[in-house]
Structures are given as C-alpha cells and as structure tokens.
N, C-alpha and C positions, 0 to 999 in steps of 0.2 A: 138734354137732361129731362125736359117736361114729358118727354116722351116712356121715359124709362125710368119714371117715378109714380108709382100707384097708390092711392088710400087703400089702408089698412082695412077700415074696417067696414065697406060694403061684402069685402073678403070672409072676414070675420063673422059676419049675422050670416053669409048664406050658408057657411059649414057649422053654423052653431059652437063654433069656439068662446072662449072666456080669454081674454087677454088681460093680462097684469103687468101693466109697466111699471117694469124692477130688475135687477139683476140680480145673482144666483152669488150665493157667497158660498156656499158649500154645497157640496153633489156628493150623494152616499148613494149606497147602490138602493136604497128607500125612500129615501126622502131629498128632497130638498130646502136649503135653509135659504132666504132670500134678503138681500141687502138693503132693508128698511128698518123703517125706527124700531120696528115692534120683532124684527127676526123673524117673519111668519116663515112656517113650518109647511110644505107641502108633499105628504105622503102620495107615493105613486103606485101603481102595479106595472108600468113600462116607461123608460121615460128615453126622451128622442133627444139628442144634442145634437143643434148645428147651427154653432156659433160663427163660422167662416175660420178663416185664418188671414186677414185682415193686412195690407202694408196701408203702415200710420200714416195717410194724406189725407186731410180733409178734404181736397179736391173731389177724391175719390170717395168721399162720402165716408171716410173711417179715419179715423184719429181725431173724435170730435171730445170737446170738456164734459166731464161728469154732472149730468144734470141737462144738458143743451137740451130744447126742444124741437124733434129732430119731426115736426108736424109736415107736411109735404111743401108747403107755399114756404116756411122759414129754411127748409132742406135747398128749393130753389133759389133764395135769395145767397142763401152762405154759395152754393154752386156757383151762381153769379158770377158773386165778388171774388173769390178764388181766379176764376179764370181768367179775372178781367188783371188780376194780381200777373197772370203769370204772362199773358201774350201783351201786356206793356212792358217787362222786365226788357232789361240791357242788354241779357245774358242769362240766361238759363241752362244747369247744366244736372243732366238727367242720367243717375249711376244704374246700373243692369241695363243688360239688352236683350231679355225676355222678350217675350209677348208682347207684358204690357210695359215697359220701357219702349219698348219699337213704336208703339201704337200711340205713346202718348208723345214724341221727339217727333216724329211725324206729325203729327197733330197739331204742337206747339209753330212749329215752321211754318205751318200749312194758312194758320189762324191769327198768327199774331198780328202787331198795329204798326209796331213798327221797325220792322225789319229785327226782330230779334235773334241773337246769337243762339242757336241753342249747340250741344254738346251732348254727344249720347256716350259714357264710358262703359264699358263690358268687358269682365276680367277674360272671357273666351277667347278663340281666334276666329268663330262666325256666329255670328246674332240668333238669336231662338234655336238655338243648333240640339242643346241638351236635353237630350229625350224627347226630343218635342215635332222639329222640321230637322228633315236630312239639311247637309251642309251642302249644296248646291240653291237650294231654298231659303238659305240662310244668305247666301252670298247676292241674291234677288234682291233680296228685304233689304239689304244695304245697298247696294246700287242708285235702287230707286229710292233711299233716306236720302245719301249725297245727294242723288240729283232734287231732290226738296231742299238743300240746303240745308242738311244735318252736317254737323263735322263728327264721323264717328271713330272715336277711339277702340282700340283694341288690344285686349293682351295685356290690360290694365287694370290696375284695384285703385280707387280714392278714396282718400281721408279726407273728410270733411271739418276743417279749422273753423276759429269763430269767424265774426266779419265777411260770409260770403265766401273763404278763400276756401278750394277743394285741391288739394295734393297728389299726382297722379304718383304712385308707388314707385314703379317700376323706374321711370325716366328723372324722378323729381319736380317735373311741371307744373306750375303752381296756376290754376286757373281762378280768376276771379268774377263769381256769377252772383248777379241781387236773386237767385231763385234757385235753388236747390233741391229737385224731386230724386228721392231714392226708393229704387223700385227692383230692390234686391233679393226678393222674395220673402213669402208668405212668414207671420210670425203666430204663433198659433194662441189662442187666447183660453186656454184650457184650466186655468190656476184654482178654477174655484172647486174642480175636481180631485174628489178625497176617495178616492178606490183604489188600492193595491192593486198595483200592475197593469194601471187603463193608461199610462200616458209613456213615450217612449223618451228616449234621450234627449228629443228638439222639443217636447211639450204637447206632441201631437197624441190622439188619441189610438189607439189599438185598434182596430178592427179587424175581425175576419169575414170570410167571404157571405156572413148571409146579417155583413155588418153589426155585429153585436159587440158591444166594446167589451177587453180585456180585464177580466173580475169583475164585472157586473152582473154574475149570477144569471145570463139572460134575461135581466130586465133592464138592460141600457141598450138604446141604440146610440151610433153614431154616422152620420150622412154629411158631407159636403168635403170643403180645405179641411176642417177640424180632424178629420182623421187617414186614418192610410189607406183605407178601403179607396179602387176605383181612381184614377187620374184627377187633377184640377183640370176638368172641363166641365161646361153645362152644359153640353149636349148629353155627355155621358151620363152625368148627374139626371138628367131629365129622363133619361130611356131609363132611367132604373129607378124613378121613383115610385111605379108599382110594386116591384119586388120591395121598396121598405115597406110600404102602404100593407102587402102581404104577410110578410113576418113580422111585422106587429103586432096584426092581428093574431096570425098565429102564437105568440105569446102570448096575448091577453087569452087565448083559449089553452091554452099551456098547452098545446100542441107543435113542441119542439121535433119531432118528425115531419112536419110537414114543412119548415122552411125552403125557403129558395134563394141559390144561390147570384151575385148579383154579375152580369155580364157583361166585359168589358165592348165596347161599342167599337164602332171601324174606327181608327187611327185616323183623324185628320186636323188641320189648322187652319184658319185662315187671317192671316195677318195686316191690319189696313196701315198705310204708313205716309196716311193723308186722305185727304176727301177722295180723293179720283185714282187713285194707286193702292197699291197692297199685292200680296200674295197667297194664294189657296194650295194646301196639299192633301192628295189624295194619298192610299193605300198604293195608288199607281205613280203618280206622279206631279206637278205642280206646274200653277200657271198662276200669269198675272190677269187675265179675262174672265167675266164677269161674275164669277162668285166675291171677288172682294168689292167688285162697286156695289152688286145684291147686299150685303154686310153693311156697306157704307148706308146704304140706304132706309134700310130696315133694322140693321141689329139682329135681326131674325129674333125681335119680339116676338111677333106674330105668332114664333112659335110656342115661346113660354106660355102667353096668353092662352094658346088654343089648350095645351097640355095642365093646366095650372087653373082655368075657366076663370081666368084675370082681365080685367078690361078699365080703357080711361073714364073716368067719372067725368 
C-alpha cells in the first residue's frame, strides 16, 4: 500500500495546477457548480472528467465518509485497519470473480492469521472469462485459487442478509461469513452530470473515439471507468493518455480537425491469485511464469511513474 500511495502535491507545483478540495455538484457543458457552503461557480473552456467508477470498499480505498481526510499517512492507517479487519475474519466471503475478486480471494488466503475461510462466489461457469481472459485462462486462475485454498463457487448469484448471512441463489445455501467483500463490478459515479445525453442507461459517460463526452458541445472530455471510451485497463488508459493530452489541446485551440483518435492497446491480463501464483494472457496465449510474479513484485508502478513523472516522497 505505501508503495502505491503518492503526495499529491509535489505533483501538483511541478505541473503548475491549482487544486481545490471539493466535489462537483453540477457539471454543465460551461461551468461547474461545486459542493461547498458558498456554491462556487467554476467557468471552463474544456473540461476533463475522470472520476473512476469505483466498487464501495474502503479497503480499496473507495467507499470512504463524506468529509474523511483522505491525507496519505491517515489513507495508510484506514489501509491498515481494514486489512487487519479482514485476514483475522472467521470467514470471508467474496461475490464476482472478475479480476479483482480473483485477486483479492487469493490474496485474502495467501495473507490471512488465522487460517481464514475465504469463499469466492461468481455467477459465470469460469472466473475472469467475460471479455477479459479466454476460458482455458480462466480455468488456470481457479485451479491455482483452490489450491491456495479458495472454495470457489460457480454458476452462482448471492444475496447478502443482515447478520453476516449471504444466500447462494441458485442451490439456497446459506453461507455465514463476519466479512463480506462485493466485487461485482464497477458503479459509476457520474450524478453530478447535468448535460443531455452525456450519461447512458448504467450512469456511465458517452464517449466517442477522440473521447469527447455526449452533448458537451466539444468542451467535455471523458478518460478512465467513468466512461465507454477504451477498456477498464491501465495499461490502456496509460498508452492513450497522450492522445487526451492532444485533443485537449486541440480544443482549447478550437481546432476540431485536428483530433486523434484513441487506440485500443494489445489485449492482455495478468492475474495474481497470491504472492507466488497468478496468470498472464497474451494476444497468443497464457502462462503462469514470470510475468505474474514481475506483477507480484512490482505492480508495474514503475511504469505509471515513468509515464506519469510520479515518484515516492
């Protein structure tokens, strides 16, 4: 966690930004209104949204209280206690088996103190399978959970009841876990967005391909979960943050002919499902050797850093 937590604002003075901690209560395709005592008013000529799309766990550093002090040293201490929250649990039981459900049932097994139960539920019939890894890939990623001592379900939906208690749909099995992580995909956090026709049926933003969100006049952008443009990946995201960097600009010089289009990056995953295990997929093909323990070991910060010119304080 200390590793892949950075100040803000060593960032902040070398690109000459102004930062205003506040949130955005309304987004017009001009201005924005902001969620403080006074409503300030911020007129724009371009303005860039990328708020994430966010699943509510504060583990994960999202679903925190309104107001929290989310400073780096108080971010690591809530980190902490969280985790220390969950690999003491009795049972632990973890719904989706995405990515990042695989990564974190794996994790939990791998880390906990004392022999915790974990449970990974996934309505699929193979883990990270949906548009993401072929299902032979899929069928990897689980092998090696069980043998970490995951119990993984499949082909299964959960209700989650008060008291702990999660309801497998399907069978009726009523599981009973003190730790409850749902990791059932992205929820998008877009509400403060007042533009005709920028937000689709899930909340997510519109984008097309040279990311300019839907009715904003080309003066909105949209970059990251928050919108449709491009995969939920950061690698992707990262190879194409020139092309925003571009058309930005080109807006701000209202040179709408000159945009570029944003290009989707080579298809790959790599999934850790523990310290010393995981799975890598290529365009060709997938292994469990050494691109997942490089991952385990790195996180391929390195490369946001390099790309991003972010570094530890």
């Amino acid at each position: 966690a200390k590793d892949s937590t950075y100040l803000l604002e060593p960032f902040l003075t070398k690109h000459r930004v102004t930062h205003i901690r506040a949130t955005v209560k309304e987004l017009l395709k001009d201005k924005a209104v902001l969620n403080d005592d006074g409503n300030k008013v911020i007129e724009f000529d371009v303005c860039l949204v990328a708020v994430g799309a966010p699943i509510p766990w504060s583990a994960g550093g999202n679903g925190l209280p309104q107001g929290y002090d989310g400073s780096r040293d108080n971010r690591l201490v809530k980190l902490q206690q969280e985790g220390e929250k969950i690999t003491n649990s009795k049972h632990v039981v973890v719904i989706g088996g995405g990515l990042i459900g695989a990564e974190v049932a794996g994790d939990i097994a791998a880390y906990s103190k004392n022999e915790t139960k974990v449970t990974l539920v996934h309505s699929g019939d193979t883990l990270c399978h949906q548009g993401v890894v072929r299902a032979a890939a899929g069928k990897m990623i689980e092998r090696q959970l069980t043998k970490g001592g995951v119990d993984v379900v499949l082909q299964e939906k959960a209700t989650i009841q008060d008291g702990g208690r999660v309801v497998l749909n399907n069978s009726g099995k009523e599981l009973h876990a003190d730790h409850v992580i749902r990791t059932t995909g992205l929820v998008p956090k877009n509400e403060f967005v007042r533009i005709e026709g920028a937000l689709n049926e899930r909340g997510f933003l519109i984008t097309d391909d040279f990311l300019l969100v839907e009715g904003g006049e080309g003066r909105v952008f949209g970059f990251g979960d928050c919108c449709t443009a491009l995969r939920n990946a950061g690698t992707e995201l990262l190879e194409n943050q020139y092309i925003l960097g571009h058309n930005i600009k080109a807006a701000l010089d209202k040179r709408s002919d000159n945009y570029k289009e944003v290009k989707p990056f080579l298809e790959g995953a790599v999934v850790t499902t523990g310290p010393n295990s995981g799975v890598a997929q290529t365009p060709c093909f997938h292994t469990q050797f050494l691109i997942p323990g490089f991952k385990n070991k790195t996180m391929f910060l390195f490369r946001a850093e390099q790309m991003l010119g972010i570094k530890q304080e």
